[in-house]
Structure formats: structure tokens, C-alpha cells
N, C-alpha and C positions, 0 to 999 in steps of 0.2 A: 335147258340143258345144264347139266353140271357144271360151275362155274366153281363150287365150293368143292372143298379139299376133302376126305376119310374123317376127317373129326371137326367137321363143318355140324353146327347143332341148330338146329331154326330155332326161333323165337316161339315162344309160347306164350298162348295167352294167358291171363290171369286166372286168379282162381275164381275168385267172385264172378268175373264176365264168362268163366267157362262152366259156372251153376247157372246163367241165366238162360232161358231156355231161348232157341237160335230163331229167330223170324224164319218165317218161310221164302222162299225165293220166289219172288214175282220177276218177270221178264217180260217185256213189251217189245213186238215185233212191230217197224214201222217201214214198209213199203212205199221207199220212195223214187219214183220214173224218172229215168231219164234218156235221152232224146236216142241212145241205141241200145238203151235195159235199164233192167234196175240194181239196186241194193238192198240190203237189207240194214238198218240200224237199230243197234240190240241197246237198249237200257234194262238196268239190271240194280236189283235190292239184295247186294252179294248173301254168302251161305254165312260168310262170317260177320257179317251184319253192317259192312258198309255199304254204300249205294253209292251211284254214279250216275249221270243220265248225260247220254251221249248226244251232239248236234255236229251240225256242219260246222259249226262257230268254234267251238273245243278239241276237236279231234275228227277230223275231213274226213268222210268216207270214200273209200276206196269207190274211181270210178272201173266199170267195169270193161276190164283190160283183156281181149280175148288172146292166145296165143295161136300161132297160124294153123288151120286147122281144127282148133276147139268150139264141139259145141256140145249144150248138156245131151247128156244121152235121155232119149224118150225112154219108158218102161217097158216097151217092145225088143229094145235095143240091149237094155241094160242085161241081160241073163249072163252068167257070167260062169255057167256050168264047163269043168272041164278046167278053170283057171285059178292056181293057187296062190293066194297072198298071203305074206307074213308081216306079219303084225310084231314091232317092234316097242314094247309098251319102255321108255329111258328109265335104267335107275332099277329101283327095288324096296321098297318099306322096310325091310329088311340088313340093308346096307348101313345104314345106322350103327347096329349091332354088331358090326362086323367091322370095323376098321382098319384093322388089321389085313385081314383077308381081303378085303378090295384095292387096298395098297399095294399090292402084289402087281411084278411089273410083266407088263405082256409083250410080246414083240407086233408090233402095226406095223410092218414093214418099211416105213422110214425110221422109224426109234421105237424105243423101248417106252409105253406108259403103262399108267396106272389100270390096273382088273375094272374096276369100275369108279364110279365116283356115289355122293351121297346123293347129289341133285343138290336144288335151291329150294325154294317155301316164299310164301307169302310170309308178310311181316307178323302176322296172324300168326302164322303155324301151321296153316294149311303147306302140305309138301308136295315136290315137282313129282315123286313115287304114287302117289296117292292121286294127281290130275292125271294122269298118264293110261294110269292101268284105268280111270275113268272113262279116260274119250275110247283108249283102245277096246272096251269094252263092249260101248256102246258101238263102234263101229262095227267089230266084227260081227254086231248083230245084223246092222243092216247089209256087210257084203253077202253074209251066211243068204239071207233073204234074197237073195240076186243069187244064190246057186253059186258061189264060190266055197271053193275049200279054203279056211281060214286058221291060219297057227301061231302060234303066241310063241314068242322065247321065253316069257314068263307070266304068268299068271298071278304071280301073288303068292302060289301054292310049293314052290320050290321044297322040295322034303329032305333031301342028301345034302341040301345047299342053300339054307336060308339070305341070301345073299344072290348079287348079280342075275346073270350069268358074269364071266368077263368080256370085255369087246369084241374079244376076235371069236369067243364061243358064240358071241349071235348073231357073226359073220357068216360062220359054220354053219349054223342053222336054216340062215335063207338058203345059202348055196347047198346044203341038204336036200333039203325041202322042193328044189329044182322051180323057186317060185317065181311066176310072172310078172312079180311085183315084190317090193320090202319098204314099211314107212316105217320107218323111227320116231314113235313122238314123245317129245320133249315140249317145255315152256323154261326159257331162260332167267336166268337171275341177273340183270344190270341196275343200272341205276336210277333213281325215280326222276322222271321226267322223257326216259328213255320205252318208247312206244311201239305197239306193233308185231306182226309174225315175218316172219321169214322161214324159208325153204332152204335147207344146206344141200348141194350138189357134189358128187365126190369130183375131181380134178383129177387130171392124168397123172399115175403113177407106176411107174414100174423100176422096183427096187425089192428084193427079199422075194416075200412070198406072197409081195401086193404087185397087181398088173391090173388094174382099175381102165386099159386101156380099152377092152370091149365094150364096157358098161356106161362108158361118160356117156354118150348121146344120147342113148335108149331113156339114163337116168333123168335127164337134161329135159327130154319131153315130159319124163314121168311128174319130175317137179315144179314144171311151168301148167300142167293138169291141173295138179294139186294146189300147188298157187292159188289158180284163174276159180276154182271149186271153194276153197276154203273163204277169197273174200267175197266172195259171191252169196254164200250165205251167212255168213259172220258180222259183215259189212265190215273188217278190220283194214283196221291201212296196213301198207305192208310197212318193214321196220324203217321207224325215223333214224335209228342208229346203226344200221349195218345192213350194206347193199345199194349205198347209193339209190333209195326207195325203188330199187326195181322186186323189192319180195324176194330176191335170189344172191345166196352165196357160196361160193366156191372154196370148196378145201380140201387139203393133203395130209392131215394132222388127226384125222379121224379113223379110229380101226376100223370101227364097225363098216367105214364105206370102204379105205383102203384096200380089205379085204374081202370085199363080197365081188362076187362073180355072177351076180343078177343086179334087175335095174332096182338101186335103191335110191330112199333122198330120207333125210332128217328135215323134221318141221317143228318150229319153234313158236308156239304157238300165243304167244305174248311173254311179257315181261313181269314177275312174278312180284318182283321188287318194287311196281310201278303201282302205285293204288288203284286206280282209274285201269290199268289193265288186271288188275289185281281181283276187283269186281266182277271184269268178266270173267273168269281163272273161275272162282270160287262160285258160277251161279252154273247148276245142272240145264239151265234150261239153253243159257248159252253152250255148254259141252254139246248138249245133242246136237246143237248147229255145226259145230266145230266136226261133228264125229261124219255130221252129214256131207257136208263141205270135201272134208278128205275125200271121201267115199265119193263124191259124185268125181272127186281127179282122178281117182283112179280105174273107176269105169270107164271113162273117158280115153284113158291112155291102153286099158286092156281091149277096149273096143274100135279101137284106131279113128275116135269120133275127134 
């Protein structure tokens, strides 16, 4: 998530190291049991050319934590016809260019913020715009394949408005859209050493033109789905820095939930700033995982499995 301000600039790589031509991403998938499932633990030869190789010794894999009621949905199960999701890809490649215009203040029903933000980046240069509309990608490929009807707030392709949406425009959107679901995905920018995804849930609000108070619960299972789906195939721990390691946090300070009137959650999907999640951030082969992961929460939660 946006952590950095309208004229937050990432890091760019050199010029020499950005002539040499980029190793290919290799990703090793290792299935390891235990005693009520498995996990999966991703090592990875990132895109931007660091590596990392993950154990229980360095970074614990998530055990596999069910929430009451969850279980994967079979491929019998998963049809998903008839059910609309939106697809909340954080940020905009675009937003860069636009400083000015993102800065523009919106009302989110407890206060007034900012239209949008720039996102974060890897140290690299690789940016939070650029993973986003990646995984969102990729996933709406696979819900489209389960018979979902799937909508973007943004694509990439914005024509009238190279830039955002702003917050509460793709508040608007879901709540348009009359959809059975909304993920926001994001990956945060903290501090190196700081690990892990976590799920934002919206909190009870009613102030303005925010009344979040239908949507908490619905949302509440939607993102313990998503949760229990993402480190199931990722094998990521949930975050070491925010949530008290349960994967889940609660907030009031956010438009885009503030203001939505379907069940929505933001998912943060590692730490962008943290090299070793940095790796997985930057390796496509871990995105599919990630994109899968979502996907399998939210079939789960449309499916009442």
C-alpha cells in the first residue's frame, strides 16, 4: 500500500545493471506435510536479480490455520457463474505523472484525504502499480475461468485520466457494479526486516457518507477466506509487523472501505522494502501463486465453503 506521498520517486536502478540482460526467474515449489495439511515454501531467483531461498530456519512458514467453516473448494464446487467480482488493482503507473492531481483531497467520510497515492517499489525500482495490476491480472484470469464476471477499476488503460481512479471513485465502482466481492491488492512499503502479508478489514463506521456498518461481517469472512487461501499457497507468514501475527487488520482511515457498501478487504501482500519479501514481490512464478491464493479466498467465501 501507499505508504509514500505524490512525489515519492522509487529508486532506480543503474544504468550499467539496467543494460545487463535480467536472469530468468526460476521458482521452486516445495511441499512440505504436516500432521493437518500442507504448505507450500516458495524460493525464488527474483526478476530483478536477487535471490533468496526460504526455510523454516529464516522465515517460519505459515501453519495451516483454517477459519471456521473453511475449506478449498473442489472444481465441482468452484463455478462461480452468475457472481460478480471486482477487482481492485492499488495505485496506477500512472500516478507518478500526476502529482498534483492525486493530491487532490477527497472526502472518506471521517476526513478529508488524498485522491490517491503513488504506492511504494522495491529498492530496485520495481513499483507497488506495476505488482498489482500483475497479480490483478492474473487472477481475473482464473476467476473469469470459474464463470465469474470480473471488473477492474483500472487497468492500466485509463484514457480521460491517466492517473488513479481517486478512493472513493473505486468505492463507487464496487458499489456500482452490485459485486459479491471487492479485493484491493496492494504490497506495502515498511521497513527492512519487517515481513509478511496481511488482510485490511474495514471497521464500523458511520459518519458522512460512510456506513461500513452492513459490510463488516460479510467483509470479516471475506478476508479470513482470503487470508487462510493466500498462505496456503504462497506459504507466507502472515505479517511480523502489523496484526499481532493473526494476518488481519482493522481500519477506519481507509476510503475505499469506508465507502463501499459490498463486502470488501485490502491485501497486502508482502513488504516491498524488505529484500527477502522483495524477491518474492519481483518473481512471476510467485505472483501466479499469490493471484491463486486470492482466488481460491474468494471462491471459498462466494461459495459459502
Amino acid at each position: 500500500m501507499s505508504y509514500a506521498g505524490p512525489g515519492f520517486e522509487p529508486p532506480q536502478p543503474s544504468r550499467s545493471r539496467a543494460l545487463l540482460r535480467r536472469p530468468l526467474t526460476v521458482a521452486l515449489a516445495v511441499l512440505v506435510l504436516g500432521g493437518a495439511g500442507g504448505w507450500f515454501v516458495w524460493g525464488a531467483v527474483a526478476d530483478d536479480g536477487g535471490s533468496t531461498s526460504l526455510s523454516s530456519g529464516e522465515y517460519a512458514p505459515l501453519s495451516p490455520f483454517q477459519p471456521p467453516g473453511f475449506s478449498a473448494p473442489s472444481e465441482a464446487a468452484a463455478s462461480l457463474a452468475g457472481k460478480v467480482v471486482v477487482i481492485d488493482p492499488g495505485h496506477n503507473p500512472g500516478n507518478f505523472k500526476h502529482t498534483a492531481e492525486i493530491a487532490r483531497k477527497v472526502n472518506i467520510g471521517t476526513k478529508l484525504k488524498e485522491c490517491d497515492t503513488t504506492g511504494t517499489s522495491t529498492n530496485s525500482g520495481y513499483t507497488e502499480a506495476e505488482f498489482t495490476l500483475d497479480v490483478a491480472r492474473r487472477l481475473r484470469t482464473i476467476l473469469e475461468q470459474r464463470g465469474a464476471t470480473v471488473k477492474f477499476t483500472q487497468d492500466g488503460d485509463r484514457t480521460a485520466y491517466a492517473f488513479g481512479p481517486c478512493v472513493d471513485e473505486r468505492a463507487r465502482m464496487g458499489n456500482s457494479a452490485h459485486a459479491d466481492a471487492v479485493v484491493s491488492v496492494h504490497a506495502d512499503g515498511s521497513a527492512q526486516g519487517n515481513r509478511g502479508f496481511h488482510v485490511i478489514l474495514p471497521g464500523t463506521v458511520h459518519q458522512g457518507a460512510a456506513d461500513t456498518r452492513p459490510i463488516v461481517a460479510a467483509s470479516r469472512r471475506l478476508g479470513e477466506r482470503v487470508k487462510t487461501g493466500f498462505a496456503d499457497r504462497t506459504g507466507s507468514a502472515p505479517s511480523n509487523y502489523i496484526g499481532d501475527g493473526t494476518g488481519l487488520d482493522t481500519r477506519t482511515d481507509l476510503g475505499g472501505l469506508n465507502l463501499s457498501t459490498v463486502p470488501k478487504v485490502f491485501i497486502e501482500c508482502g513488504n516491498m522494502r524488505d529484500n527477502k519479501d522483495a524477491a518474492l514481490l519481483t518473481s512471476g512464478a510467485w505472483r501466479q501463486e499469490a493471484a491463486q491464493g486470492i482466488s481460491e479466498g474468494i471462491v471459498s467465501f462466494l461459495s459459502g465453503s
